[in-house]
NUMI-308248 format. One record per residue: x, y, z of N, C-alpha, C, O in turn. Coordinates in Angstrom, 2 decimals, padded with zeros to 5 digits. Layout:
N
      nxx      nyy      nzz     caxx     cayy     cazz      cxx      cyy      czz      oxx      oyy      ozz
        X        Y        Z        X        Y        Z        X        Y        Z        X        Y        Z
...
This chain:
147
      nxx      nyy      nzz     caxx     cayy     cazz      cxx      cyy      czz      oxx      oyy      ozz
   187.88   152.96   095.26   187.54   154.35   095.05   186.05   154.50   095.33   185.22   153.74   094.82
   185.76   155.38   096.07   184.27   155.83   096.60   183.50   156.56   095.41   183.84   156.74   094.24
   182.58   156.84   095.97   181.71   157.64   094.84   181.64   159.17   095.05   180.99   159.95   094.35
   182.55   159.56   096.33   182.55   161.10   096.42   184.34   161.41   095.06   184.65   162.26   094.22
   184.93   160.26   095.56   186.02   160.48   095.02   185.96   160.34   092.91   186.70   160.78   092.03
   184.76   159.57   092.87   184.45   160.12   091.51   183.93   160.89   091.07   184.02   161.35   089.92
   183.30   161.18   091.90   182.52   162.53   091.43   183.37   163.52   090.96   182.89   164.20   090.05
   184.69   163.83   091.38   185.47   164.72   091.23   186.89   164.59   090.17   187.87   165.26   089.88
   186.35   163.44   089.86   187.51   162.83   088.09   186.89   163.90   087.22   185.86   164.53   087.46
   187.71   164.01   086.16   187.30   164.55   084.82   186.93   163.83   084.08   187.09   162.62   084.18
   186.40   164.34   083.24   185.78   162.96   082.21   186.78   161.98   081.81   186.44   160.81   081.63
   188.21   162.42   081.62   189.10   161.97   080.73   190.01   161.20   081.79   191.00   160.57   081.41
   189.68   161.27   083.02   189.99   160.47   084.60   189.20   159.34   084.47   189.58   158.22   084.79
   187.62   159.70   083.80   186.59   158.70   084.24   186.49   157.65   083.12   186.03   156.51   083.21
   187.00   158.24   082.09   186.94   157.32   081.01   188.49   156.30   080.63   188.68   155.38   079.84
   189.35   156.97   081.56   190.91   156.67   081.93   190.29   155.18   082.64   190.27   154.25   081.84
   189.76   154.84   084.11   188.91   154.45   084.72   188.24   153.18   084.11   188.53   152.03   084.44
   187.30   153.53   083.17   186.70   152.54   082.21   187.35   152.29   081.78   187.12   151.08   081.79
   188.82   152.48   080.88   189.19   151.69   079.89   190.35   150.48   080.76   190.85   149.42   080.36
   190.47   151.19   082.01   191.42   150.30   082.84   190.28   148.95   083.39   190.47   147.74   083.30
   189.23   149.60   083.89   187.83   148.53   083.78   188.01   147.46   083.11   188.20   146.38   083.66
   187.97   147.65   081.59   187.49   147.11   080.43   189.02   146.14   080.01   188.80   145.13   079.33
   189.89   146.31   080.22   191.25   145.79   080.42   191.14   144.81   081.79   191.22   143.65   081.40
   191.03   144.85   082.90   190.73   144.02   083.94   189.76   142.96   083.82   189.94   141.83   084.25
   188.52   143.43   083.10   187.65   142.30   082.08   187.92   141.50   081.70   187.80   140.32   082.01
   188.68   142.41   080.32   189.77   141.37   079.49   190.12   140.26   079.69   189.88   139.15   079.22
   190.78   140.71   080.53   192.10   139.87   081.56   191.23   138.51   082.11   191.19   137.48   081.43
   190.70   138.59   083.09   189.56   138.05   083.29   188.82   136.82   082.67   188.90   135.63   082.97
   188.19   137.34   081.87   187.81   137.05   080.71   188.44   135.54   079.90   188.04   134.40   079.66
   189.64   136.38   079.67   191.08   135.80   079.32   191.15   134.20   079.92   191.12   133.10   079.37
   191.29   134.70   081.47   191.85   133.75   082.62   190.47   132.65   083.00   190.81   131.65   083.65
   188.98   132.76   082.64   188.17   132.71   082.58   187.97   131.17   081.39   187.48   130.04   081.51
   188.63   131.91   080.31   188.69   130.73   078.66   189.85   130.20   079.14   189.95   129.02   078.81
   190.99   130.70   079.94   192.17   129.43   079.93   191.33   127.94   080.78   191.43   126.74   080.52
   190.37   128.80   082.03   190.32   127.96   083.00   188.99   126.40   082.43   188.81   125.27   082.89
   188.45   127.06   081.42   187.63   126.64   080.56   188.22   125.50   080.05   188.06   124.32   080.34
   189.07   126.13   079.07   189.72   125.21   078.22   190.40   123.85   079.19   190.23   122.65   078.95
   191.15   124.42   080.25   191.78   123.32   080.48   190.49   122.36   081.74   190.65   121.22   082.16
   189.76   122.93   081.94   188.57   122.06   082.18   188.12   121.18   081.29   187.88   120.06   081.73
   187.89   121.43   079.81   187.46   120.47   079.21   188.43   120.06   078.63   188.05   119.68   077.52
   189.81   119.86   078.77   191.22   119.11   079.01   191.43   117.91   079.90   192.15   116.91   079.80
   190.48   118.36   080.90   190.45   117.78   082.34   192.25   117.87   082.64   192.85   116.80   082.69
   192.81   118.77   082.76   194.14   119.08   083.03   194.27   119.99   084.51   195.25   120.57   084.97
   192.78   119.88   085.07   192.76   120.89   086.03   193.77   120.37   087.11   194.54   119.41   087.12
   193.45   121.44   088.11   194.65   121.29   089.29   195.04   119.68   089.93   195.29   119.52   091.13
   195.04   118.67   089.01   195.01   117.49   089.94   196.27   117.04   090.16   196.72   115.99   090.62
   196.79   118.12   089.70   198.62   117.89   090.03   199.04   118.58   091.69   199.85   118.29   092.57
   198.15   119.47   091.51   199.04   119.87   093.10   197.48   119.25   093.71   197.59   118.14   094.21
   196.76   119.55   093.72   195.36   118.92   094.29   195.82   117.43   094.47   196.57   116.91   093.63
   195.28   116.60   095.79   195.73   115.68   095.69   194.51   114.43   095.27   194.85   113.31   094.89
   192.91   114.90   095.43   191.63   114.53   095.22   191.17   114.96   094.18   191.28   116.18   094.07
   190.60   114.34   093.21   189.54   115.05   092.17   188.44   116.16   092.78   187.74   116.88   092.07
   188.45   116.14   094.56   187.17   116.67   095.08   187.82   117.85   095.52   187.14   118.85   095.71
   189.19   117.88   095.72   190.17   119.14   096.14   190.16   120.05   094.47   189.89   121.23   094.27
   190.55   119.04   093.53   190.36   119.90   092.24   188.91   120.80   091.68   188.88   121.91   091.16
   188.17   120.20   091.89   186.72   120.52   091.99   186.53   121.91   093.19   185.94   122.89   092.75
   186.96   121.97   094.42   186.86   122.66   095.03   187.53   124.13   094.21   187.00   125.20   093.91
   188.74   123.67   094.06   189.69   124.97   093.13   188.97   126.08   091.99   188.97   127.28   091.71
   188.33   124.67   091.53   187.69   124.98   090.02   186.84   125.84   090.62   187.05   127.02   090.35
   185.60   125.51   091.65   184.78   126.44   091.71   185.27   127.86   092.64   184.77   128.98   092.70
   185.91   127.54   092.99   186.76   129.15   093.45   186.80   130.06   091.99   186.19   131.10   091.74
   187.56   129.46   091.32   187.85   130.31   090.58   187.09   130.86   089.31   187.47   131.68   088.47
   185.58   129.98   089.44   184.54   130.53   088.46   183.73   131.60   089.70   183.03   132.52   089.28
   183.87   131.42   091.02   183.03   132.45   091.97   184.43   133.68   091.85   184.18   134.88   091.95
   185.29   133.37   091.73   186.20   134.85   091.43   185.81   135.71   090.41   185.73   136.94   090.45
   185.51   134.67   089.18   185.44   135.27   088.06   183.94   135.69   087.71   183.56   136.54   086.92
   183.37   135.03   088.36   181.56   135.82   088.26   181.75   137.33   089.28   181.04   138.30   089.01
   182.59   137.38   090.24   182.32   138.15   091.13   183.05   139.57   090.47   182.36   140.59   090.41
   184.39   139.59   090.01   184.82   140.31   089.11   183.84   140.50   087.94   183.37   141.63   088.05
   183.33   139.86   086.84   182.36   140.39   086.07   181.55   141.12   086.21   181.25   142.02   085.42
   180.79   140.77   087.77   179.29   141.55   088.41   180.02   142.74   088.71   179.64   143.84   088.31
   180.90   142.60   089.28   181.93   144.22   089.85   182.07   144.99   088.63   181.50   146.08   088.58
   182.98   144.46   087.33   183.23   145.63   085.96   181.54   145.73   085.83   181.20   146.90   085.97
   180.50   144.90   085.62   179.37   145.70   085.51   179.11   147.01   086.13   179.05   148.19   085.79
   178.96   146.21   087.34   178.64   147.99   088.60   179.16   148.59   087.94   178.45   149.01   087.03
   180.63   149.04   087.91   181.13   149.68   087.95   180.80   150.66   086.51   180.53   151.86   086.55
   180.90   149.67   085.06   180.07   150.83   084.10   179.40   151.13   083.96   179.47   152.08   083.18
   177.70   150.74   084.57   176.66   151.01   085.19   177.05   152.61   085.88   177.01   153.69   085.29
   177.35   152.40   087.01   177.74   153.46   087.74   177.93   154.87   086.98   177.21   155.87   087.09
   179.36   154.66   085.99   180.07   155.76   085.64   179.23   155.83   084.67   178.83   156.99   084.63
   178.63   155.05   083.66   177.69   155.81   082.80   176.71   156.70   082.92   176.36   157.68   082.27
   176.17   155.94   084.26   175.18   157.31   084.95   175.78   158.28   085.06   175.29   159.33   084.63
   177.28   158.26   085.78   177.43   159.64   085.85   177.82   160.60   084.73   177.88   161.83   084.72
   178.08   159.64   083.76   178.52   160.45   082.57   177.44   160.80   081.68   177.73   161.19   080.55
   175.89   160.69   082.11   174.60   160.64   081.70   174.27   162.26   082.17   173.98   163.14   081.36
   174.39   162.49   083.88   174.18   163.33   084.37   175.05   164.44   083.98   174.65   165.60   083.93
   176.51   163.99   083.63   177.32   165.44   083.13   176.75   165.77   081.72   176.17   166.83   081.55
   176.94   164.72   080.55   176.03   165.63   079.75   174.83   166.13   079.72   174.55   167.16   079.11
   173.86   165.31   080.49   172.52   166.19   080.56   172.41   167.80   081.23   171.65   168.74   080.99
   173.67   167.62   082.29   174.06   169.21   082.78   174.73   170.28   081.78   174.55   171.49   081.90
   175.45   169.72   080.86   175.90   170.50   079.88   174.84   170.61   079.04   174.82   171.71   078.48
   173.73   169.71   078.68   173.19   170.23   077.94   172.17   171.44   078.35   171.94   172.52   077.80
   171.83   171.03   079.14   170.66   172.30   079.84   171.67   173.21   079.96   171.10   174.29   080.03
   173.04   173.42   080.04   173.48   174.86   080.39   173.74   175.92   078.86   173.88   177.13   078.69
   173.72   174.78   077.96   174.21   174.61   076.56   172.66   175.66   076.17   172.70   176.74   075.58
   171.37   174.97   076.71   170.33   175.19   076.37   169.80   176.86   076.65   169.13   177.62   075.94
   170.34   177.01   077.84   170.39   178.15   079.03   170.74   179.32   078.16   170.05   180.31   077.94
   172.29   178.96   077.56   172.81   180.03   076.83   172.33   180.51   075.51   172.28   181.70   075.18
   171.85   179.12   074.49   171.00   179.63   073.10   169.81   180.70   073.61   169.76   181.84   073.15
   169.03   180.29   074.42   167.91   180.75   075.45   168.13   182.17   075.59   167.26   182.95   075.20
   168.92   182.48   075.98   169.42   183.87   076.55   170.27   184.75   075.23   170.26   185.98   075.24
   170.96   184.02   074.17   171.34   184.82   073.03   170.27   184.85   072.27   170.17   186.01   071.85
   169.16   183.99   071.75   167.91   184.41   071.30   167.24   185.29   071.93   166.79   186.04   071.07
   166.92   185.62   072.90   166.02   186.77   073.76   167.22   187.84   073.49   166.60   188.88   073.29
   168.36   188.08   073.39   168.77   189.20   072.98   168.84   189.79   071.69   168.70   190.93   071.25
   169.12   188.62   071.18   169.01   189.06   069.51   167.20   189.50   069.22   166.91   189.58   068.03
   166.48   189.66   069.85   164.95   189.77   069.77   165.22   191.52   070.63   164.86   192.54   070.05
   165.78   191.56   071.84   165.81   192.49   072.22   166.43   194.14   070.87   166.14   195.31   070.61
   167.13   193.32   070.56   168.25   194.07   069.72   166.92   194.18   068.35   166.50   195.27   067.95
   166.62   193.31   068.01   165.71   193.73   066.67   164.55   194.57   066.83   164.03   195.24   065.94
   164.02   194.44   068.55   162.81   195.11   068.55   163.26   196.79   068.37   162.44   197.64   068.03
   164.57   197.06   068.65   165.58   198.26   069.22   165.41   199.17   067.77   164.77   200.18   067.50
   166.52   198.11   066.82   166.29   198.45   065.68   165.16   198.45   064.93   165.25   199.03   063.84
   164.11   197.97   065.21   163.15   197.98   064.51   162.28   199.81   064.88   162.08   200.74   064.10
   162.03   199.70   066.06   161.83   201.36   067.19   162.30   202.42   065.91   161.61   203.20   065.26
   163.93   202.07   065.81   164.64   203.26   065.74   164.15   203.28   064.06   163.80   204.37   063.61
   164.13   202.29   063.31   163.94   202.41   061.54   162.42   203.25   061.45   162.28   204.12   060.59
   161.33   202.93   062.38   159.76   202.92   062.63   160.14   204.82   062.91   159.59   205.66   062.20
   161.16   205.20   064.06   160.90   206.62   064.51   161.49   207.36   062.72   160.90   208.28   062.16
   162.72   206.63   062.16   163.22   207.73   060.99   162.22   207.41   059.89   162.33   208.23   058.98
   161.36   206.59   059.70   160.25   206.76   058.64   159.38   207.81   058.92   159.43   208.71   058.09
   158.49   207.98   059.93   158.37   208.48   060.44   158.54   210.24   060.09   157.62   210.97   059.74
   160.08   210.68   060.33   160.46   211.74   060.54   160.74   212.04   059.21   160.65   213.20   058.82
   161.25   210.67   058.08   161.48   211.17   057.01   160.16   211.58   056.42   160.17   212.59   055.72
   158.79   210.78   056.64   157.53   211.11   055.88   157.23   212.39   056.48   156.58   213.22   055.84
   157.46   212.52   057.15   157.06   213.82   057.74   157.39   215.48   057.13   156.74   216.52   057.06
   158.68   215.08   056.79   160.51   215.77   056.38   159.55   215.92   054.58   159.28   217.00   054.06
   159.25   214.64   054.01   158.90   214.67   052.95   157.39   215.41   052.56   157.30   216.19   051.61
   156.20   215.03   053.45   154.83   216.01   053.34   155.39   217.22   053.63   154.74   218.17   053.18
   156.48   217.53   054.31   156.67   219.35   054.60   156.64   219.74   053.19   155.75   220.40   052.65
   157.91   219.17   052.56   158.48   219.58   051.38   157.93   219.33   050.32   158.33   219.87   049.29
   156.73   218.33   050.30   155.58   218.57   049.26   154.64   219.98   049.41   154.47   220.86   048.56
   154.13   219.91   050.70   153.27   221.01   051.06   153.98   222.40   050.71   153.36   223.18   049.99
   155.06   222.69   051.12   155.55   223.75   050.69   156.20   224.21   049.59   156.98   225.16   049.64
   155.79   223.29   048.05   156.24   223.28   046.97   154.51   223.42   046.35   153.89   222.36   046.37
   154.05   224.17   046.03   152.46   224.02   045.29   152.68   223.43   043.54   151.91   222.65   042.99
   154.16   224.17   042.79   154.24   223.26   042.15   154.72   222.25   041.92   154.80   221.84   040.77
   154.94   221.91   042.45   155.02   220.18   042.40   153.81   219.37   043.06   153.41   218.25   042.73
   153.40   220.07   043.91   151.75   219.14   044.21   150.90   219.11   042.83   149.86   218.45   042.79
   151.26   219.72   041.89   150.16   220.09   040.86   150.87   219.07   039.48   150.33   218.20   038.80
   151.95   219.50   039.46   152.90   218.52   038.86   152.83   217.01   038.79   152.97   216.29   037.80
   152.49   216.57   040.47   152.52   215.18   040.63   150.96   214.96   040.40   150.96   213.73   040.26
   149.88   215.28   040.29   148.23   215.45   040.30   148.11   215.16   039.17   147.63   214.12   038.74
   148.82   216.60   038.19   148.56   216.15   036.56   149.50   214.96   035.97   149.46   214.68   034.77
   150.35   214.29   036.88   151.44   213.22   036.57   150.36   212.03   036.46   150.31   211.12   035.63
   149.40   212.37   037.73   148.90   210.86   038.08   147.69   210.78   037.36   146.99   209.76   037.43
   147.23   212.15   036.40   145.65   211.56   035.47   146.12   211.13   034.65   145.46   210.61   033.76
């Protein structure tokens, strides 16, 4: 699989991917400790091998298989972690984009309401000096209230 063709997995493709990775490892891995073990068995291939130097040859085949597979599942989660680095860092900046833009509205909206509370004070103090001014007693009322 290429790297245009991952680009276009879903996460749940890409992490499908890794865990099949991480299973092939395993495996590996696995086949890796058998080949081990029966090395220090000395049980290696000297049955169908007909030389200790033919068995020896086998043996190292199959530790250059198994280094070469290891270096490969590396790349390979190397790889997809980056890319799974770059998708959340894209979600997050878009994540970021949107708080960004509902804060500047909720600011828009308060300066709005704030306008409109600022114009009815305003109209009510206004509403209210009429209706003092045009009451003399009660301007006199509230005067002798306040000595």
């Amino acid at each position: 699989m290429n790297d245009k063709d991952l680009r276009h997995l879903s996460r749940g493709e890409l992490l499908e991917l890794l865990i099949e990775q991480t299973r092939r490892a395993d495996e590996l891995e696995a086949r890796l400790a058998e080949a081990q073990a029966r090395l220090e068995k000395r049980e290696i291939a000297i049955d169908k091998a007909g030389t200790l130097a033919e068995a020896s040859l086998m043996l190292n085949g199959v530790f250059e298989a198994a280094e070469k597979a290891a270096a490969q599942y590396l790349e390979n989660i190397q790889r997809l972690s980056g890319r799974q680095q770059q998708v959340c860092d894209a979600m997050e900046a878009a994540a970021r984009d949107r708080a960004q833009a509902i804060l500047e509205e909720a600011e828009r909206a308060c300066r709005a309401r704030e306008a409109r509370c600022d114009q009815y004070e305003a109209a009510l103090t206004a509403r209210l000096q009429k209706f003092y001014d045009d009451r003399p007693g009660l301007k006199e009322l509230v005067q002798s209230a306040g000595k």
